[in-house]
Backbone as JSON, one array per atom type, in Angstrom:
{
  "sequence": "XXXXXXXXXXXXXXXXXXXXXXXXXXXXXXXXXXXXXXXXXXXXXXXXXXXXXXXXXXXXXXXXXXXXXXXXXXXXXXXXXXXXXXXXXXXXXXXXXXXXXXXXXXXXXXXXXXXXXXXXXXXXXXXXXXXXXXXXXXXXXXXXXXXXXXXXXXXXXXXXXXXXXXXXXXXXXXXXXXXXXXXXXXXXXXXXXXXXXXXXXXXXXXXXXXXXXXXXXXXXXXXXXXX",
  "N": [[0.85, -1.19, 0.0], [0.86, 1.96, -0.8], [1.2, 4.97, 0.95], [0.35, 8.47, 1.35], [1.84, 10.35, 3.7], [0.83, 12.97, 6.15], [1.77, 15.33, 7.98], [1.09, 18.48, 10.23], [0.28, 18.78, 12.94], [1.96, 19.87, 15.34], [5.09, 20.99, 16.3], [6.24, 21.52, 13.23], [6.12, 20.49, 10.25], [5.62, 18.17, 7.81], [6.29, 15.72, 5.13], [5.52, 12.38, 3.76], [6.23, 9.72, 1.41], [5.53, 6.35, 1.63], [5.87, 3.39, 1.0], [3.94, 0.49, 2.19], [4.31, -2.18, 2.56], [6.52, -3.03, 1.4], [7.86, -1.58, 3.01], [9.35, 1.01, 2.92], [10.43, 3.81, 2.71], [9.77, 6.49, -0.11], [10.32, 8.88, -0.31], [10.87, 12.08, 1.33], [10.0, 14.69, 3.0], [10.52, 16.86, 5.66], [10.3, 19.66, 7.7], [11.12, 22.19, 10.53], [8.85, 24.23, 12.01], [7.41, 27.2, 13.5], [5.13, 28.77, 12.8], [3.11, 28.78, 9.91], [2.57, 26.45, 8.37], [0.77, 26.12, 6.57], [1.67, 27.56, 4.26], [4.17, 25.83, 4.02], [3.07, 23.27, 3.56], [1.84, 22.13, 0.98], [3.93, 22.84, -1.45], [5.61, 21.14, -0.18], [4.42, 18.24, -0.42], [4.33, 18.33, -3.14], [7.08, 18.09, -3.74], [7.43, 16.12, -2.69], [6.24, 13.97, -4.47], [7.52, 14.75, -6.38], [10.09, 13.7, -6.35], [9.84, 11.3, -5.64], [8.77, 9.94, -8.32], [6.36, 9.34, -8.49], [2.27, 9.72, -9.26], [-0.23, 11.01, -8.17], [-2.22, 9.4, -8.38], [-1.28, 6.87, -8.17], [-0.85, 6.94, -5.67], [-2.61, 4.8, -2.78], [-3.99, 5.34, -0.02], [-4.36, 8.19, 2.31], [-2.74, 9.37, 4.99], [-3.04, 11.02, 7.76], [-2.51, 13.23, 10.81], [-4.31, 13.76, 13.69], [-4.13, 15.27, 16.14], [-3.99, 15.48, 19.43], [-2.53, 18.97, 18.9], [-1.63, 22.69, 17.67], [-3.78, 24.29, 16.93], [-4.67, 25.82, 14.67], [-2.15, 24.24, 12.83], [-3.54, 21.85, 12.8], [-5.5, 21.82, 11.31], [-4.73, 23.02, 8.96], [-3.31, 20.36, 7.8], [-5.47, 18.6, 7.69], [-7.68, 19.62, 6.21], [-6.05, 19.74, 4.03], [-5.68, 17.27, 3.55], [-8.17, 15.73, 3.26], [-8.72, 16.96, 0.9], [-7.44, 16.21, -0.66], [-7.97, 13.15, -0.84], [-10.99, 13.51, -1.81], [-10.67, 14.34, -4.01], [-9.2, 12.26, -5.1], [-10.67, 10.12, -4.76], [-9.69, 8.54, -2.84], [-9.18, 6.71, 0.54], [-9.07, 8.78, 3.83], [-7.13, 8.76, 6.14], [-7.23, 9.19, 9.94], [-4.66, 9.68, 12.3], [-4.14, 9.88, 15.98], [-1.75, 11.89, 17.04], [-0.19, 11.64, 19.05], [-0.12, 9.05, 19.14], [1.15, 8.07, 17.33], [3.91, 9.23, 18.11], [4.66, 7.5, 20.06], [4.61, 5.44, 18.94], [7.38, 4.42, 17.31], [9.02, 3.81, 20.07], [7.21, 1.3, 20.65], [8.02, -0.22, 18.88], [10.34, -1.08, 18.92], [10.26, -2.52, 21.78], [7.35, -3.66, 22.94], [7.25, -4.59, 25.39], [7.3, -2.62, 27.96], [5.32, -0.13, 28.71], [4.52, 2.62, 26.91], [4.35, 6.46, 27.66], [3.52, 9.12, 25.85], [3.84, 12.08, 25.55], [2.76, 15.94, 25.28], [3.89, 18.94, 25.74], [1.17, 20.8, 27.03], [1.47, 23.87, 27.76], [1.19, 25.82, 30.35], [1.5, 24.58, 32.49], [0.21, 22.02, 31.85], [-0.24, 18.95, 29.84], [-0.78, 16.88, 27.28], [-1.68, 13.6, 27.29], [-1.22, 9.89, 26.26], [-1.2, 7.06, 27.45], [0.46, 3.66, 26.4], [0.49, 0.35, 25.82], [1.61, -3.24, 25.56], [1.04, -4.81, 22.92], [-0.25, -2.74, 21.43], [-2.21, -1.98, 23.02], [-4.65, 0.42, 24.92], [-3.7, 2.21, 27.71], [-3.61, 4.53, 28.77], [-6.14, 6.89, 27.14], [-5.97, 9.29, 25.1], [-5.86, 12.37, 26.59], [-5.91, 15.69, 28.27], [-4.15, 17.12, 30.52], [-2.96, 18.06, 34.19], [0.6, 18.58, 35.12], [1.14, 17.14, 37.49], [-0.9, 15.54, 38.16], [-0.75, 13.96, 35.61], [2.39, 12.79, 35.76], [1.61, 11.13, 38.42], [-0.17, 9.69, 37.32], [0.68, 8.1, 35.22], [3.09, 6.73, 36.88], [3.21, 4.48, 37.71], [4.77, 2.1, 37.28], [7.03, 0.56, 35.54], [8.4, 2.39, 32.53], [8.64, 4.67, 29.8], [9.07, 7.66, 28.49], [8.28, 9.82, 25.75], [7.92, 12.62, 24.25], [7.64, 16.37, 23.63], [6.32, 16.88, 26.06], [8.03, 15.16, 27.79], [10.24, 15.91, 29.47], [9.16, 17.57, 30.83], [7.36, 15.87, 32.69], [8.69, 14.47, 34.03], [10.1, 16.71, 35.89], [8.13, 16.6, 37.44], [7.37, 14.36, 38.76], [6.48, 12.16, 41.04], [8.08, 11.75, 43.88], [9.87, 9.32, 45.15], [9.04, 7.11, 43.51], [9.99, 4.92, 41.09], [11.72, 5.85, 38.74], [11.36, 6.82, 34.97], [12.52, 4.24, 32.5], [13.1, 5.44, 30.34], [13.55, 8.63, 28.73], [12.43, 10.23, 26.02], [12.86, 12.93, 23.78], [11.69, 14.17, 21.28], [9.71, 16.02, 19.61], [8.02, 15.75, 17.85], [6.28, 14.19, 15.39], [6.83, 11.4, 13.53], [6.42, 11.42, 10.04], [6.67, 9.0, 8.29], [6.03, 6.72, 10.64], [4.02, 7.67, 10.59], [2.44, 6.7, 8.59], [3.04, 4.06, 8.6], [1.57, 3.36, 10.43], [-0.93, 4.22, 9.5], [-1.86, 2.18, 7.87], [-2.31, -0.3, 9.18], [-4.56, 0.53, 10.89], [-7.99, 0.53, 10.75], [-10.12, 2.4, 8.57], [-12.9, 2.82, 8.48], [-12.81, 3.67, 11.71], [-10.92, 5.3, 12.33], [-11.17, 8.18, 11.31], [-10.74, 11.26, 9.53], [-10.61, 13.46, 11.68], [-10.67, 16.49, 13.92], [-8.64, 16.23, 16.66], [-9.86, 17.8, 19.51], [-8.33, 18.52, 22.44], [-8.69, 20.38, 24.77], [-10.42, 23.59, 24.94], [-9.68, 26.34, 22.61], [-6.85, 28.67, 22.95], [-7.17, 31.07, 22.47], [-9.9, 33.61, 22.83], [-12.84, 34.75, 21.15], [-13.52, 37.87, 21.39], [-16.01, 38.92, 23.64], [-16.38, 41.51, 25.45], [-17.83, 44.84, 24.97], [-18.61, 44.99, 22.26], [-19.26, 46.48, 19.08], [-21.92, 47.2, 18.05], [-24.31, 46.1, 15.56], [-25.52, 47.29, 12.6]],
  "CA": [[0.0, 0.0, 0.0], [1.14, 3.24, -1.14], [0.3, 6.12, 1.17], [0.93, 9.54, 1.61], [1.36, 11.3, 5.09], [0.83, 14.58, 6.39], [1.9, 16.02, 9.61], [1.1, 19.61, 10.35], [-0.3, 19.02, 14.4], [2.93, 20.81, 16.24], [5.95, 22.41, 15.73], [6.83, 21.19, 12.1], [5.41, 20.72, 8.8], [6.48, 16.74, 7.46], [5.33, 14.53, 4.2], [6.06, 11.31, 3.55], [5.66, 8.73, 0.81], [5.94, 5.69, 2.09], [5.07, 1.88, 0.72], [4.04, -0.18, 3.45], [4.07, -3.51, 1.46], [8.42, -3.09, 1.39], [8.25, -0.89, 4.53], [10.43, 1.63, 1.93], [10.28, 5.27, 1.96], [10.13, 6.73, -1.73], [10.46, 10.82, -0.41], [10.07, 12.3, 2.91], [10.36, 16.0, 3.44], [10.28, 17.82, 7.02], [10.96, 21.21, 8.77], [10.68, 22.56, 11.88], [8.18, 25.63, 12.26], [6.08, 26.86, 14.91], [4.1, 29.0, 11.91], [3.53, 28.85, 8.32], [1.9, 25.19, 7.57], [-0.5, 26.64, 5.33], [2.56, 27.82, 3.07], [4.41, 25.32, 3.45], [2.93, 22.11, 2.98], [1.51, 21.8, -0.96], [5.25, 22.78, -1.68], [6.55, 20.14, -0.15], [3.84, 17.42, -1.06], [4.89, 18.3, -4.23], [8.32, 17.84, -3.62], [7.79, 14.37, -2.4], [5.67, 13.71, -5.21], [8.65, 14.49, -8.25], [11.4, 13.39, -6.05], [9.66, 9.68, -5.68], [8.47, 9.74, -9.32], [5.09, 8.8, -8.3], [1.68, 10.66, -9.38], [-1.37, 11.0, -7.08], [-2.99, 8.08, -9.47], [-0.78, 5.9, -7.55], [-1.43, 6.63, -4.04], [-3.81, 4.25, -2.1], [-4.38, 6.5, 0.78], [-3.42, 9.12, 2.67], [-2.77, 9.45, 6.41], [-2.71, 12.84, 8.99], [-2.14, 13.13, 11.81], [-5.46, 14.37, 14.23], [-4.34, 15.81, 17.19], [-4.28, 17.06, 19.72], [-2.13, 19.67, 18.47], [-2.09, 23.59, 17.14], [-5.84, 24.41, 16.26], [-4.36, 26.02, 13.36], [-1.68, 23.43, 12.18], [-4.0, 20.79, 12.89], [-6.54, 22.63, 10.24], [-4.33, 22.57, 7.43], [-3.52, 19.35, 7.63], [-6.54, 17.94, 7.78], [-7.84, 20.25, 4.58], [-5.14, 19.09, 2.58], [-5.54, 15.54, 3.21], [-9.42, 15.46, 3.33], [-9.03, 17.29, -0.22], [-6.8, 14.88, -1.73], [-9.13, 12.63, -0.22], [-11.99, 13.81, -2.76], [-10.03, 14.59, -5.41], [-8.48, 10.53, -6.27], [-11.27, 8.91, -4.45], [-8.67, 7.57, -1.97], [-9.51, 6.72, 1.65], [-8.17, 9.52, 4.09], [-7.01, 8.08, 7.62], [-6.69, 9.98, 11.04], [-4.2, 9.42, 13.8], [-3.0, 10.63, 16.77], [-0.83, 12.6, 16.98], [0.3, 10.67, 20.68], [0.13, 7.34, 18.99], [2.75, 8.54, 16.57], [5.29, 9.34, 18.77], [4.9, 6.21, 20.52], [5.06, 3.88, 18.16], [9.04, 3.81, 17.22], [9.59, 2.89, 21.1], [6.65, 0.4, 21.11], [8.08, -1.21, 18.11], [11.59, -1.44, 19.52], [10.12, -3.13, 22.37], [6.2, -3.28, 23.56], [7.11, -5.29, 27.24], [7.25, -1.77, 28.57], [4.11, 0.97, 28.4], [5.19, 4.15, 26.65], [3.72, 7.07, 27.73], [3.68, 10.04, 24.98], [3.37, 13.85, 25.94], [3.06, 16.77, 24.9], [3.7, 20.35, 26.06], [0.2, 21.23, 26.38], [1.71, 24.98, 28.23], [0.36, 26.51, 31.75], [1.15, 23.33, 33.39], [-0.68, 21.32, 31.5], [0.37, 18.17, 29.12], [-1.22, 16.15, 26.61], [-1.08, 12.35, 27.17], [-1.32, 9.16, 26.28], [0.13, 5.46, 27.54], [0.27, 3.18, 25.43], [0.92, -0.71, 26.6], [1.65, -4.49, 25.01], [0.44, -5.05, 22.19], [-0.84, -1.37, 21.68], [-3.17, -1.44, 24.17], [-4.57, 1.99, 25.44], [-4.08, 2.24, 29.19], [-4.64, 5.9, 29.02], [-6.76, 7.39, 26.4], [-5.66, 11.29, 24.73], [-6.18, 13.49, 27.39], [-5.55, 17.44, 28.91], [-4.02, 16.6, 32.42], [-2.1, 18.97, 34.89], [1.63, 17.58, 34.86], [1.31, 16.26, 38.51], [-1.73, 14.59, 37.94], [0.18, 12.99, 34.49], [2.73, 12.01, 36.64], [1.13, 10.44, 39.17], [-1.01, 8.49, 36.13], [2.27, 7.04, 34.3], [4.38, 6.33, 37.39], [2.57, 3.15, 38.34], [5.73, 0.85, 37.06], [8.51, 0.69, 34.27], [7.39, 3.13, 31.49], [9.46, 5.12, 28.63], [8.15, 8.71, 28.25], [8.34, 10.55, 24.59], [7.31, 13.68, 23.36], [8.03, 17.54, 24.27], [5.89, 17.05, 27.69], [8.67, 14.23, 28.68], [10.95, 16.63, 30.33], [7.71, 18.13, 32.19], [6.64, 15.06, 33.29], [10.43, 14.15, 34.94], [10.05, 17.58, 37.0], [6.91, 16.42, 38.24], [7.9, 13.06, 38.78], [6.5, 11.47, 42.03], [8.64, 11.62, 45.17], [9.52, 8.01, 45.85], [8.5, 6.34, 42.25], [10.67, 4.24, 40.08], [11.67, 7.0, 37.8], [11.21, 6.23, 34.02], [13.37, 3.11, 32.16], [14.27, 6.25, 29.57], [13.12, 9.67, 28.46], [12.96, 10.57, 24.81], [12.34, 14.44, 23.9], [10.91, 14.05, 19.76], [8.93, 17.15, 19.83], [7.01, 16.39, 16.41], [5.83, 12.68, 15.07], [7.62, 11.1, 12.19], [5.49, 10.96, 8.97], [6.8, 7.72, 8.38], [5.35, 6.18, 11.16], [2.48, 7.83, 10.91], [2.28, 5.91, 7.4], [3.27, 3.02, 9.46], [-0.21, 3.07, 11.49], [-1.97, 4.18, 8.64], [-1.59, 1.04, 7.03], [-3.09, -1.06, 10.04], [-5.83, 1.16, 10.68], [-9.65, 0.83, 10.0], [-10.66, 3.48, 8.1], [-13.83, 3.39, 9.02], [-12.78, 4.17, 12.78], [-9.83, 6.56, 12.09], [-11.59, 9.53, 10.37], [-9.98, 12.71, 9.78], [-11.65, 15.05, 12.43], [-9.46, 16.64, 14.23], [-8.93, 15.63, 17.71], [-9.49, 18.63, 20.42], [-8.29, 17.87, 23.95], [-9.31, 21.47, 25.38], [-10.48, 24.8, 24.11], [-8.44, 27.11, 22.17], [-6.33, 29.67, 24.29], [-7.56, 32.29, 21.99], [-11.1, 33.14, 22.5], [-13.53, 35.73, 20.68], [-14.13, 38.78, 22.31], [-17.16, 39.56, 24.13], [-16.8, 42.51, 26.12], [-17.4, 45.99, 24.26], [-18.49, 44.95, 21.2], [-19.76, 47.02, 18.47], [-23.57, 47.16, 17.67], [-24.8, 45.97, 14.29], [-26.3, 48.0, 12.47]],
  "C": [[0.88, 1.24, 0.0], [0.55, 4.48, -0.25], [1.28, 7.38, 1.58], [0.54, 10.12, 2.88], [2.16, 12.59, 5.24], [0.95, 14.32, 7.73], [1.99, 17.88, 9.67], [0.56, 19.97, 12.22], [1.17, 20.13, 15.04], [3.62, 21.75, 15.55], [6.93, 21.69, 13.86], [6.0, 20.62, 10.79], [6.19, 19.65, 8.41], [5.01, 15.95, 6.56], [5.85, 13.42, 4.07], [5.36, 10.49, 2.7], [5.97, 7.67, 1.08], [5.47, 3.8, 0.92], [4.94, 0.96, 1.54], [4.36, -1.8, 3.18], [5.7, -3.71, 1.63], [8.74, -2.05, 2.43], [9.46, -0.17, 3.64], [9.64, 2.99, 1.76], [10.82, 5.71, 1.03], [10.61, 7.91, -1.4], [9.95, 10.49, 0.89], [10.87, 13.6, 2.77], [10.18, 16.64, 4.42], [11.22, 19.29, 7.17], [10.19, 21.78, 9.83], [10.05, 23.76, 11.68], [7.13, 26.02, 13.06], [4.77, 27.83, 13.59], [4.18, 28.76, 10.47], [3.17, 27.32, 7.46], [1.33, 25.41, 6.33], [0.8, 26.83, 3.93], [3.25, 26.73, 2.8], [4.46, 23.83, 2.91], [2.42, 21.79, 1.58], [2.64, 21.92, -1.58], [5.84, 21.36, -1.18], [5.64, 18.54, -0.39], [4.13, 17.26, -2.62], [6.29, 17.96, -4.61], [9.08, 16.51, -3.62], [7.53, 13.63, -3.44], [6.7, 13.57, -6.45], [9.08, 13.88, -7.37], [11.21, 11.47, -6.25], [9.46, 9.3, -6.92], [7.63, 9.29, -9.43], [3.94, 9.97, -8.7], [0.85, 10.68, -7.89], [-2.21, 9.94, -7.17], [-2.39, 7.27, -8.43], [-0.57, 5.42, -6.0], [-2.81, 6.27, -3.48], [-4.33, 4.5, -0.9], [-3.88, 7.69, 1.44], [-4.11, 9.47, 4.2], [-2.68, 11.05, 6.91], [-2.73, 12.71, 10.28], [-3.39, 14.53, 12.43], [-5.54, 15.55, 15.24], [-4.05, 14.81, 18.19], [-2.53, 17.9, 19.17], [-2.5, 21.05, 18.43], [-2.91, 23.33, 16.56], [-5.33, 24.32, 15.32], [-4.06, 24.86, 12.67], [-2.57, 21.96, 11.96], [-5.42, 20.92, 11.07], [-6.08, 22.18, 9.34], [-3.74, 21.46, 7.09], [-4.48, 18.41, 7.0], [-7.24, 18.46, 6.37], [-6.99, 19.51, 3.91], [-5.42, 17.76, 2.48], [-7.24, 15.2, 2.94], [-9.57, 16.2, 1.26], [-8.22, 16.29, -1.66], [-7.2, 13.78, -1.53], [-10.01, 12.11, -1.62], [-11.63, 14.02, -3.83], [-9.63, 13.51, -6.36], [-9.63, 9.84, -5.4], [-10.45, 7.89, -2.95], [-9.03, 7.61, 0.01], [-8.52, 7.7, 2.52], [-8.38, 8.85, 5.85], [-6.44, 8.63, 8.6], [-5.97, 9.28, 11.82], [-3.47, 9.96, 14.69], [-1.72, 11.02, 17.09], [0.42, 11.51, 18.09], [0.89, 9.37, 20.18], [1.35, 7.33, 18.27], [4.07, 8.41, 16.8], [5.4, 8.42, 19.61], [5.08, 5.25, 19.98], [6.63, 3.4, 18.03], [9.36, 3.24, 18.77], [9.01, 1.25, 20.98], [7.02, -0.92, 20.07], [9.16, -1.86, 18.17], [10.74, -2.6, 20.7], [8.62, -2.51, 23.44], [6.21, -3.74, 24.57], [7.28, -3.7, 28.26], [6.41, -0.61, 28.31], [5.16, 2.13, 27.72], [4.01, 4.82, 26.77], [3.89, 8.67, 26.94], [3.11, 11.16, 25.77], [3.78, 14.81, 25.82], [2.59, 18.44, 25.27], [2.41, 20.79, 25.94], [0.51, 23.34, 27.02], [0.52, 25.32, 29.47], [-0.14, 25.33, 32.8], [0.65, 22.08, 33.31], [0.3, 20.17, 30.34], [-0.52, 16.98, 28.86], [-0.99, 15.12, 26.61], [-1.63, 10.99, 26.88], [-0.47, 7.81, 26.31], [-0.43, 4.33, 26.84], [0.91, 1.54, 26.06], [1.38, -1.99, 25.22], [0.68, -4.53, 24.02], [-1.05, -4.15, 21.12], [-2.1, -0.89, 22.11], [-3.05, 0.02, 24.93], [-4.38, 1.6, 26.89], [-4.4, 3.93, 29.63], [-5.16, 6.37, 27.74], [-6.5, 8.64, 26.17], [-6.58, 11.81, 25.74], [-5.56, 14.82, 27.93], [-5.22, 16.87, 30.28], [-2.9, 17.92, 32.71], [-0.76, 17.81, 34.66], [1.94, 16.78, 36.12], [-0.17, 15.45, 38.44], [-1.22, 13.45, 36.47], [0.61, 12.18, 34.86], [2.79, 11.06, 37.33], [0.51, 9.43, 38.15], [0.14, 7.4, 35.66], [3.32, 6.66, 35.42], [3.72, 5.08, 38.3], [3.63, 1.56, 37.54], [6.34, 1.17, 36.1], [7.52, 1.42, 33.07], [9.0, 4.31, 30.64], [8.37, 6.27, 28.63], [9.1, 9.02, 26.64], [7.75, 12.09, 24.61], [8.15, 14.98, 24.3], [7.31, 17.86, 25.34], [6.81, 15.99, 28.61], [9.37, 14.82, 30.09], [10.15, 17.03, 31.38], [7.72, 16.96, 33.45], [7.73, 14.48, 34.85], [10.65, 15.49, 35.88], [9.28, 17.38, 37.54], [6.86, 15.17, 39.03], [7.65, 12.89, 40.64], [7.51, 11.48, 43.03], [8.73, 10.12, 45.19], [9.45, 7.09, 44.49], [9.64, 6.15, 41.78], [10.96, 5.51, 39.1], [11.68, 6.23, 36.11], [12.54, 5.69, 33.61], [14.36, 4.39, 31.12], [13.48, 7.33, 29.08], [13.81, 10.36, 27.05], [12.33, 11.92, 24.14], [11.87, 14.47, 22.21], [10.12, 14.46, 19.96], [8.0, 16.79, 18.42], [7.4, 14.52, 16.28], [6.47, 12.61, 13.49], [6.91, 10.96, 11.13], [5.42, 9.55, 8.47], [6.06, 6.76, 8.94], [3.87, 6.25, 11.16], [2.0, 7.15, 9.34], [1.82, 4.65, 7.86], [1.68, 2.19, 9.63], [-1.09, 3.09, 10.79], [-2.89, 2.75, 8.13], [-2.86, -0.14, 7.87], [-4.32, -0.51, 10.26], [-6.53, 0.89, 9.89], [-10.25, 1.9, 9.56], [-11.56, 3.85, 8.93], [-14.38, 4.3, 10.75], [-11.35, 5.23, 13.37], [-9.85, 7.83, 11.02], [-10.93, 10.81, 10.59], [-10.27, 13.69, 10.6], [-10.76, 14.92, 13.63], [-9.96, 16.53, 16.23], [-8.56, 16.77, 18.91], [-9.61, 18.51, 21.79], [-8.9, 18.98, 25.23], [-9.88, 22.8, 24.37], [-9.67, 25.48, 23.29], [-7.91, 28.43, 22.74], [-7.24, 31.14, 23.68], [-8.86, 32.43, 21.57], [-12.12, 33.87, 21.55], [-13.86, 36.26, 21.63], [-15.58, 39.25, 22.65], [-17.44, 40.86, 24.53], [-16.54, 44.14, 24.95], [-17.43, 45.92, 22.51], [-19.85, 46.35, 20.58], [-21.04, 46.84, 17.41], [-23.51, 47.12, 16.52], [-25.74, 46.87, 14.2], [-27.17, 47.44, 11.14]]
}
């Protein structure tokens, strides 16, 4: 299976063509940016697109990555892939963002939970643990980082993401401290190909996955009367 993935949830903008069938990436383009998805992902889908020598004809789906993440980045993601989607007919497949960055540990070795997280800011951190045989033991959630903590330090566990470091200042008094702490601030497109692949469509839809509000709200106070 041929698919193309998008990542636009954090801090980086990443495509990937992948074939899951020879586990062989054809093109893969990333960069780090905290703005500017919108510009520059169709550039670099395109990029991946000559460099592999593949058309769009030839891709059999195409993965993204849901969330949680930037509202924004999570947006244009999800557009682009839901439009190339409709455009070849091709099934478009969501996944977390979380699961992402857990997978390369869990595939090194699933006898130990990994627990993924990510900077959610103001104390807060996005998480999910992930067990044997990729069993959920926690489900994507908004948690304070001592309530996190306290969640993931119930035995041998591997943290990921840009809430790892958090989680290791917060870190239980007394607790086993984690087996190893890996800081991969942004999910590999690759993998997220990876997952695609296994995934049920029908229960990995593109809609984007919001764990809280958005910091930035519409103003109420002092508004100006329609006329």
């Amino acid at each position: 299976m041929l698919i193309l993935a998008l990542d636009t949830a954090l801090d980086a903008s990443a495509v990937a063509l992948h074939d899951t069938a020879s586990d062989q990436t054809l093109a893969v383009a990333r960069a780090a940016m905290a703005r500017g998805h919108a510009e520059a992902l169709i550039p670099m889908v395109e990029e991946v697109m000559r460099t592999s020598g593949r058309g769009f004809g030839d891709v059999d789906a195409f993965a993204v990555t849901v969330g949680p993440g930037s509202f924004t980045g999570l947006r244009v993601g999800l557009s682009a892939a839901r439009g190339f989607g409709v455009a070849t007919g091709r099934p478009v497949i969501g996944i977390s963002t979380l699961a992402v960055l857990a997978a390369p540990l869990l595939a090194e070795d699933d006898a130990v939970p990994v627990a993924a997280a990510i900077d959610a800011r103001h104390g807060n951190v996005y998480l999910q643990m992930i067990g044997a045989a990729g069993r959920v033991l926690i489900s994507p959630r908004a948690m304070t980082l001592k309530d996190a903590a306290r969640s993931v330090a119930i035995g041998p566990v591997r943290l990921v993401g840009s809430g790892a470091a958090l989680l290791m200042q917060a870190w239980p008094s007394g607790e086993r401290p984690p087996l190893d702490v890996h800081g991969e601030a942004t999910p590999d497109p690759v993998w997220l190909a990876r997952l695609a692949s296994v995934a049920d469509p029908a229960r990995s839809e593109p809609r984007p996955l919001y764990l809280r509000e958005a910091d930035a709200k519409p103003q109420t106070a002092a508004r100006i009367a329609r006329r």
